[in-house]
C-alpha positions in Angstrom: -70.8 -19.9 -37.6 -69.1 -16.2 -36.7 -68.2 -14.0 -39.5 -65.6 -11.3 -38.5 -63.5 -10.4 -41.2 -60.6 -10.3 -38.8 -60.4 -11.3 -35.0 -58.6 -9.4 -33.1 -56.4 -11.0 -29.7 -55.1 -8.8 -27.0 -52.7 -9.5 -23.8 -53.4 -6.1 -21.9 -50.9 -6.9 -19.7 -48.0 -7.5 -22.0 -48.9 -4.7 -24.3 -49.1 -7.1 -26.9 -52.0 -7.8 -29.9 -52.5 -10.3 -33.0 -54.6 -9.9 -35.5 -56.3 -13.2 -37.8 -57.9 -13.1 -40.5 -60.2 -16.0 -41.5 -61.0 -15.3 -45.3 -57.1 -15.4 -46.2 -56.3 -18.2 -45.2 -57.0 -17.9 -41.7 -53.3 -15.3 -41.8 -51.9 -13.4 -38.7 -51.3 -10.7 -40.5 -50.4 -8.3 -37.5 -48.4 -9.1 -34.0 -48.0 -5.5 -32.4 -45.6 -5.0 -29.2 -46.6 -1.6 -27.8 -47.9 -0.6 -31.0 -44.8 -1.5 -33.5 -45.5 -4.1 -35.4 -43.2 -7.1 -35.4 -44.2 -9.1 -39.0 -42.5 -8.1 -42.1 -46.2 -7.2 -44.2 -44.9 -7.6 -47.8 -47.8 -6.9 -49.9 -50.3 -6.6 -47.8 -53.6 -9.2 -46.8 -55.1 -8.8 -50.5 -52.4 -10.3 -52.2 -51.7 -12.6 -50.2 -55.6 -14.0 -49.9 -55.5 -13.7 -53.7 -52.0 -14.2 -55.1 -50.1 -16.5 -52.2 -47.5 -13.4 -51.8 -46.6 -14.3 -47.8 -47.0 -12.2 -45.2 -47.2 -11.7 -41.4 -47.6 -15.8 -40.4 -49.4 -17.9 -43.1 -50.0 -21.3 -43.5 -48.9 -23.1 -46.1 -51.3 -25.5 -46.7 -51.3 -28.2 -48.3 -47.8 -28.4 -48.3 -45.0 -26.3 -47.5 -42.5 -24.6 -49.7 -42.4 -26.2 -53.3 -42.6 -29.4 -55.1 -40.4 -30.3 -58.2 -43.1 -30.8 -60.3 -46.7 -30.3 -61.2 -47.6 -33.7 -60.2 -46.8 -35.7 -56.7 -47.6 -39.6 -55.6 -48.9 -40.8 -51.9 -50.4 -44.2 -51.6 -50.2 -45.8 -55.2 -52.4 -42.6 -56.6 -50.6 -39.7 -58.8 -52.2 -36.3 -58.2 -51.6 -34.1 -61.0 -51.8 -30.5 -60.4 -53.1 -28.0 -63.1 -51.4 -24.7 -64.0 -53.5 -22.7 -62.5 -52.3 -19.1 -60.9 -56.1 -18.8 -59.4 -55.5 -21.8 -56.9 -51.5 -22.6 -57.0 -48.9 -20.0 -56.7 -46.1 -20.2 -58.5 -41.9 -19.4 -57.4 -39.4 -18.0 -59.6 -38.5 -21.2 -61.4 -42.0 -21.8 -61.8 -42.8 -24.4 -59.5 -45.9 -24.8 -57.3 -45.3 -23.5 -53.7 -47.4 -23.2 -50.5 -50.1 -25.4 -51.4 -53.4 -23.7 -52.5 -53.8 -20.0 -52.6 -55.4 -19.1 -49.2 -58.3 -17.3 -50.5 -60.0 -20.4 -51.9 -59.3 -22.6 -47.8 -63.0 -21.3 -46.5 -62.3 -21.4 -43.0 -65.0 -21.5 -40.3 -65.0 -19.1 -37.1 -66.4 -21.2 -34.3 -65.1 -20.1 -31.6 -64.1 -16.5 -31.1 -62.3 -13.7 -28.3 -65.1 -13.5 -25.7 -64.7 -10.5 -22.3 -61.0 -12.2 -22.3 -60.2 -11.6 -26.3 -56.9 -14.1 -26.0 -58.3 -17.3 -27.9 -59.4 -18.1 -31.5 -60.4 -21.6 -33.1 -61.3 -22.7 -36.7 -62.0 -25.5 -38.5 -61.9 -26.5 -42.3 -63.4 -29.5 -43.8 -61.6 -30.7 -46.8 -64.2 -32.8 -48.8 -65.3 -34.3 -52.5 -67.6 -31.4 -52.2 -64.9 -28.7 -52.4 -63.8 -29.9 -55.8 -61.7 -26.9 -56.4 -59.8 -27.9 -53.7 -60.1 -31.6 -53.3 -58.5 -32.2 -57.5 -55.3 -30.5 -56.0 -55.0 -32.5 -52.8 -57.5 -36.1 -53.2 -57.7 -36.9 -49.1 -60.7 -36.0 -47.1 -59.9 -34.4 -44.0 -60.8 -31.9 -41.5 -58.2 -29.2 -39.8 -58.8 -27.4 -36.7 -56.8 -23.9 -36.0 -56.4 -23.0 -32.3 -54.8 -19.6 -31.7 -53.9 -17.7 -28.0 -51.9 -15.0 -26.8 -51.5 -14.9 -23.1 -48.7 -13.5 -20.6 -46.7 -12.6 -23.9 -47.0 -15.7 -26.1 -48.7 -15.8 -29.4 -49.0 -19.7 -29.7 -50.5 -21.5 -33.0 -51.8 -25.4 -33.1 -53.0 -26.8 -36.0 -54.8 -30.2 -35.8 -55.2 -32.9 -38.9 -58.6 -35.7 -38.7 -58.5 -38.2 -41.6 -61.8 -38.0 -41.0 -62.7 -40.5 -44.3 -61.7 -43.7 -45.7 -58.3 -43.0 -46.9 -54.6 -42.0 -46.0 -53.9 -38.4 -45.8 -50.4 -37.1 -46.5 -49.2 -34.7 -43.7 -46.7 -31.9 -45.6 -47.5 -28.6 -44.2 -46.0 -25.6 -42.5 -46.0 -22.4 -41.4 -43.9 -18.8 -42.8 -43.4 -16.8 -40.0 -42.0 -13.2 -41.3 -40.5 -11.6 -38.0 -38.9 -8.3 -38.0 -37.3 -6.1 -35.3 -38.3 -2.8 -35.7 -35.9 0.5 -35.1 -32.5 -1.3 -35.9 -31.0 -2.2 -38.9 -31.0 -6.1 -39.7 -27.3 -6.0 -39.6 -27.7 -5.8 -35.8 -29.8 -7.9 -34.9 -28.5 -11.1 -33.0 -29.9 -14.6 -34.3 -29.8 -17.9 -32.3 -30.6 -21.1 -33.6 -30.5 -24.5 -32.9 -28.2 -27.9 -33.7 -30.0 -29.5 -36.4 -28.9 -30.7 -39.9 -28.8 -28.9 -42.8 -30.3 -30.4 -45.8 -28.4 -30.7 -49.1 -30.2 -28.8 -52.1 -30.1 -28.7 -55.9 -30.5 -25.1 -57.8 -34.3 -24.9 -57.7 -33.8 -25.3 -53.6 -35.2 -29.4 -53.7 -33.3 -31.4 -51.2 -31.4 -34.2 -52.6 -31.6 -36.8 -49.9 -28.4 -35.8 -48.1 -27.6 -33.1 -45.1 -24.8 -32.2 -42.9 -24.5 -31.5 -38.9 -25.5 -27.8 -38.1 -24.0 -26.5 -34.5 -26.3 -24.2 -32.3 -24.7 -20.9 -33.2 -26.1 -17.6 -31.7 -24.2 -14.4 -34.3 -24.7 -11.1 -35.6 -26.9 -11.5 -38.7 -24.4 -9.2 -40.3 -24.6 -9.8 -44.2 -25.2 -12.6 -43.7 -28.3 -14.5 -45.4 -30.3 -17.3 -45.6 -32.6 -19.7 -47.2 -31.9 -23.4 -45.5 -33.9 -26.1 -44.8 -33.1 -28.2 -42.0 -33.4 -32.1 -40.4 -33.5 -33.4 -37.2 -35.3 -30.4 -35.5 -35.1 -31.1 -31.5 -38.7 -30.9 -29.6 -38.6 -28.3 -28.2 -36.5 -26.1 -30.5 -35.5 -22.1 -29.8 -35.2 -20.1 -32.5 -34.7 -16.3 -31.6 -33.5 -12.7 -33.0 -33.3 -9.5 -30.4 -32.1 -6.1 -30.8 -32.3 -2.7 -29.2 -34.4 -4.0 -25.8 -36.4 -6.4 -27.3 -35.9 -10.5 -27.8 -38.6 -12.4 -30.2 -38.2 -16.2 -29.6 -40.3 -19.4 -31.6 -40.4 -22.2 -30.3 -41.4 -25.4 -32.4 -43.3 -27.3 -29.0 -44.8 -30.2 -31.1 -44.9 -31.8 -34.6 -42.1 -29.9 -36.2 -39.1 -31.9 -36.9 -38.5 -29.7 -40.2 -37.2 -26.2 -40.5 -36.5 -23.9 -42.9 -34.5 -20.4 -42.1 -35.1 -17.7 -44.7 -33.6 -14.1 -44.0 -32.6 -12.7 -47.7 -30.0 -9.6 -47.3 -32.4 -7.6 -48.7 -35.3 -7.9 -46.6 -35.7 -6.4 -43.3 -37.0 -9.9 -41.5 -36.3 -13.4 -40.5 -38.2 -16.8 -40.8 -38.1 -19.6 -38.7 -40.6 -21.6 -40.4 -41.6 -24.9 -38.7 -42.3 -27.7 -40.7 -43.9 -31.4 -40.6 -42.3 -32.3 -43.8 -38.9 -31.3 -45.6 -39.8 -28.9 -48.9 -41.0 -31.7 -52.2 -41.8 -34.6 -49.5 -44.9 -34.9 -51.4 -43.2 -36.2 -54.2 -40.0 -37.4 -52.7 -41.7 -39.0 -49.9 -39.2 -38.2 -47.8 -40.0 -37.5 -43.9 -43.6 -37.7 -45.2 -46.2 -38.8 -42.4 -49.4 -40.1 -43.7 -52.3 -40.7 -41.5 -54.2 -44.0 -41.7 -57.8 -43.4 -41.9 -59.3 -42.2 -38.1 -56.2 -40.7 -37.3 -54.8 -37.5 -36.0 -52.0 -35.5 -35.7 -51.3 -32.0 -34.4 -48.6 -29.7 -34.3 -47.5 -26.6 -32.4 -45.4 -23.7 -31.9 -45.3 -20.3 -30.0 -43.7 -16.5 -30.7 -42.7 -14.9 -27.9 -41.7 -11.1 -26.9 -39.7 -10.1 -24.4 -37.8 -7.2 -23.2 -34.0 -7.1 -23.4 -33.0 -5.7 -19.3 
């Protein structure tokens, strides 16, 4: 077992470095292009490890975005989830979002950034023995976190084992908080993909119905958003650029659920991929569930390029 309190990745060539750190959650709290740094940092590593206030590219784990209630049902078995700031965090309508707070995960180094410094993996056993964790999310389960940046990619795969007796419920997703540094986010010049756009009520919880969204490539402008989306294509191009420089996510594998979030006062964009819509917990909607022995991973990639 390794025990850096943050792993550094480098691409020499490209001029590019990520930084993870595995005690919060196993966050990439830094992706540097020729030293400017390209994720929106909010609040900073400590709050997000302690307090689930997002940052740079976390993982919202057990399930992304929030849930309608305090209480969900997979298989015939309610989980109720306490009120508890320590594990859950809490949105502005104060609901439980982005599963447990990242502090409490516990994820393992095993396999860190040799001569080559371009690879990371970790792995987190979710077990009866974790109690703190296992009251708010009853499956046992292992996840594996694979990480490598090379000739200008950063690209993320996350893994799922039901590695016990029972189902377990596939919901989570990823936040990442991109930003374009030097030019106003007025200017900056979006492209997204044909998907559908799902149908929400005031607390953002889809209501079982969506509508045909066009690829449309625009000036963010004034423009803002915080949409969650069906029907995600494999592979699917999300991108912003400005000034000479062009960030593109791809989702490559296991994401057929997006959410866009770019509020007009924030100086970043999310494309966050998704393996569930937001509440499929509880609505059991697009929710996956693995039969016991089963896997399932899923993977995207960020990727810089220069603007000729």
């Amino acid at each position: 077992m390794l025990t850096e309190s943050r792993v550094l990745l480098c691409d020499e060539r490209r001029a590019l470095e990520t930084t993870f750190v595995p005690h919060a959650g196993m966050v990439c709290c830094s992706l540097r292009h020729r030293g400017e740094e390209l994720l929106a940092q909010g609040s900073g590593v400590d709050a997000y490890a302690e307090r689930g206030k997002t940052m740079g590219i976390p993982l919202l784990y057990p399930w992304a975005n929030r849930l309608a209630d305090f209480a969900y049902r997979v298989g015939g078995r309610t989980v109720p989830l306490p009120h508890d700031e320590r594990r859950i965090a809490l949105d502005a309508h104060d609901l439980p979002i982005h599963g447990v707070i990242p502090g409490a995960l516990g994820w393992e180094v095993i396999a860190a950034p040799g001569s080559a410094r371009q690879a990371l993996s970790a792995r987190l056993t979710w077990a009866r023995s974790r109690q703190e964790l296992f009251e708010l999310f009853p499956f046992s389960h292992e996840l594996e976190y694979d990480a490598q940046l090379a000739d200008g990619r950063l690209s993320i795969q996350l893994t799922v084992h039901a590695r016990g007796s029972e189902e377990v419920p596939v919901s989570f997703g990823f936040h990442p908080y991109l930003a374009l540094p030097g030019v106003s986010r007025e200017r900056w010049v979006i492209e997204l993909p044909a998907m559908r756009r799902l149908q929400v009520d005031r607390d953002q919880i889809p209501v079982g119905s969506s509508e045909p969204f066009p690829a449309e490539r625009f000036e963010l402008g004034e423009r803002e958003f915080d949409d969650g989306f069906a029907g995600v294509p494999q592979p699917a191009r999300f991108a912003a650029a400005a000034g000479a420089r062009r960030i593109e996510l791809t989702f490559l594998e296991g994401y057929p659920y997006a959410q866009v979030f770019a509020p007009r006062n924030g100086q970043f964009i999310c494309f966050e991929p998704m393996t569930a819509p937001t509440n499929a917990l509880r609505s059991g909607a697009g929710l996956r569930v693995l039969a016991p022995g089963q896997s399932c991973r899923a993977r995207f990639s960020v990727e810089i390029a220069d603007i000729e």
